[in-house]
C-alpha positions in Angstrom: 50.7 9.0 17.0 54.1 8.5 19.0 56.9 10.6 19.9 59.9 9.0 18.2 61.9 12.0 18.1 62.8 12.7 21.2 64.7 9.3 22.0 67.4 10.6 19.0 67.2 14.4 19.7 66.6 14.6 23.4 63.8 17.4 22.3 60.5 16.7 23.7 57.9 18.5 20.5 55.0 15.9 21.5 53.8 13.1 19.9 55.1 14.2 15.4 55.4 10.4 14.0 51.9 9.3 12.6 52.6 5.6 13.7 49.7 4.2 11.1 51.2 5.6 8.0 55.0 6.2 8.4 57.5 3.8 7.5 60.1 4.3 9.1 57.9 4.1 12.5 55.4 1.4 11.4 53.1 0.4 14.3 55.5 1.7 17.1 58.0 3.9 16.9 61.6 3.1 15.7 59.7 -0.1 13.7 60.4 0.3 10.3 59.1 -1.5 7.6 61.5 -4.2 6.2 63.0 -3.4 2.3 64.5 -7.0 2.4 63.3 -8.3 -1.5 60.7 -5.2 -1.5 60.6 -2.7 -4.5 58.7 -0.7 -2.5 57.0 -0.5 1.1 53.6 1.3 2.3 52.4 1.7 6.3 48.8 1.3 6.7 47.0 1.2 9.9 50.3 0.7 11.3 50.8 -2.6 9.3 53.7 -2.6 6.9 52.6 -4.2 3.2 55.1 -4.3 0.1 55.6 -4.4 -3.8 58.0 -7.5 -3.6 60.8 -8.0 -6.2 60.1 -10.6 -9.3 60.3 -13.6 -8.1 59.4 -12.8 -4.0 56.4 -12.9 -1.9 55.3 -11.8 1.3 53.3 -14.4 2.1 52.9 -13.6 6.1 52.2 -10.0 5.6 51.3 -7.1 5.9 52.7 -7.3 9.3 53.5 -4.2 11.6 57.5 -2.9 11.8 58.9 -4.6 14.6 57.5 -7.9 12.9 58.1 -7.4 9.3 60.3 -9.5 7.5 59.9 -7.8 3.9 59.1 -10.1 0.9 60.4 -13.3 2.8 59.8 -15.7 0.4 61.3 -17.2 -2.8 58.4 -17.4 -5.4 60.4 -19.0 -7.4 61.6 -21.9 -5.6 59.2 -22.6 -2.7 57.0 -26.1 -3.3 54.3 -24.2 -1.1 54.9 -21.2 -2.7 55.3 -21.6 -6.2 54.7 -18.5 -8.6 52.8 -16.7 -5.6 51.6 -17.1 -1.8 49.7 -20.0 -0.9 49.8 -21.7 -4.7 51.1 -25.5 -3.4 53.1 -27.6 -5.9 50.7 -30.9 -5.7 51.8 -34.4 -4.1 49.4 -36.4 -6.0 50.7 -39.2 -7.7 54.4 -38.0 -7.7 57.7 -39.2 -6.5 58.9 -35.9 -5.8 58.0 -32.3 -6.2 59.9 -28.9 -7.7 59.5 -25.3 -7.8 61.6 -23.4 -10.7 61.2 -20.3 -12.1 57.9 -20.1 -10.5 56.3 -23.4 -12.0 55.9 -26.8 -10.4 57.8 -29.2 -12.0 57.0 -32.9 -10.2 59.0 -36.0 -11.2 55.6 -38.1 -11.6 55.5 -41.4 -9.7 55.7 -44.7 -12.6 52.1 -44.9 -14.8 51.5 -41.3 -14.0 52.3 -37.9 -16.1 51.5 -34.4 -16.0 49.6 -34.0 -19.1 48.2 -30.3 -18.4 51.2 -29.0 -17.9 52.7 -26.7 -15.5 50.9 -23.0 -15.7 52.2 -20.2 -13.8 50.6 -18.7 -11.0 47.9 -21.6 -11.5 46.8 -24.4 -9.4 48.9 -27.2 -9.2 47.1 -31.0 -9.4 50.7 -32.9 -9.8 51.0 -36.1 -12.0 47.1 -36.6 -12.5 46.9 -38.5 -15.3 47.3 -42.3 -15.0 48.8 -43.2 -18.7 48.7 -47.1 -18.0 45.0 -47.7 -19.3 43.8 -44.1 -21.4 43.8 -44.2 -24.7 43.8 -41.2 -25.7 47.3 -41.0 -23.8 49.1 -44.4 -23.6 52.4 -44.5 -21.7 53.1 -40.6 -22.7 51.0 -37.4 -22.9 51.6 -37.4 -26.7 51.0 -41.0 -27.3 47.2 -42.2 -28.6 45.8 -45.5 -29.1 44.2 -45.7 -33.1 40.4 -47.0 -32.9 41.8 -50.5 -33.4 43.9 -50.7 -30.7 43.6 -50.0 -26.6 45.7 -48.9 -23.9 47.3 -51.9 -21.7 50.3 -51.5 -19.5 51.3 -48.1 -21.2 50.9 -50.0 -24.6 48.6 -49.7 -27.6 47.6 -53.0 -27.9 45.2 -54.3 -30.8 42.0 -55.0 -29.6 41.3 -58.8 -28.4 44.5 -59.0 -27.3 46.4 -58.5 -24.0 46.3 -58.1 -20.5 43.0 -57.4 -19.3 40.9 -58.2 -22.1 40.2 -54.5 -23.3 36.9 -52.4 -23.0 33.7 -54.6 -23.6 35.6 -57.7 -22.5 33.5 -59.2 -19.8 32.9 -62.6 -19.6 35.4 -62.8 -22.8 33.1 -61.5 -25.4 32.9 -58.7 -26.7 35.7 -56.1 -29.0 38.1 -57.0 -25.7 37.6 -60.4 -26.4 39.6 -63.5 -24.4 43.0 -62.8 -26.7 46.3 -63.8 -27.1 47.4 -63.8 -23.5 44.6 -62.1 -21.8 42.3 -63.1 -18.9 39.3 -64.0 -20.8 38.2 -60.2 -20.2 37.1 -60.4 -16.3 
């Protein structure tokens, strides 16, 4: 309990102001909570919390008045916030990373693509597929090798030909076989 009355009136009625539950006096008198992005604001145990705006987080909070900064961040925008609080857009295997509209959109690093997809509000794992040798996604998450053919350098390639010989290709026997321009499958 505080007094925070008597500061603005001059009246001394004791100590009104419940400083654990009232907004406008939020942990200490004349702290109120911050409406900055906030829909709505609650005091509990003299800590402010908040129903942010679409879009906004508090990610720092709940805080108590003479700290609170609201719903400070940009949900829809922030790489380390992206969608909510604490849900990081990933590095891994990209050449640079985005936030918009709440979704992490990475610009994926060359032989890499984000085949899952951005999903709101879900975790983020970059550009984790390495397209340059699958064959179920060769060069493009769309793109798949037939049975006949392997993935080489992006490329559907037959099989027993190119680059590294294909799968079964050791020693240059094999499906993968030595082939036009290969290594003799080492």
């Amino acid at each position: 309990w505080g007094n925070c009355s008597r500061p603005a009136t001059g009246n001394d009625n004791g100590c009104e102001t419940n400083l654990n539950t009232t907004t406008a006096h939020c942990g200490a008198c004349g702290t109120a909570c911050s409406t900055s992005h906030s829909n709505s604001q609650t005091c509990s145990a003299g800590q402010c919390t908040h129903a942010c705006q679409n879009g906004w987080g508090d990610c720092d909070g709940p805080r108590p008045g003479a700290t609170d900064n609201g719903c400070e961040v940009d949900t829809d925008g922030t790489v380390a916030h992206c969608g909510s609080c604490n849900a990081p857009c990933s590095g891994s295997n990209v050449s640079s990373r985005a936030c918009s509209g709440g979704v992490c959109t990475p610009v994926c690093a060359a032989g890499f693509g984000d085949c899952n997809g951005p999903e709101p509000g879900s975790s983020d794992d970059g550009c984790e597929l390495d397209w340059s040798s699958d064959d179920k996604k060769c060069g493009s998450c769309d793109m798949g090798c037939t049975p006949s053919q392997h993935c080489d350098n992006s490329m559907c390639v037959p099989n027993g030909n190119g680059g590294n010989g294909g799968s079964g290709g050791s020693g240059g026997t094999g499906s993968g076989g030595a082939g036009t321009g290969g290594t003799g499958g080492t």
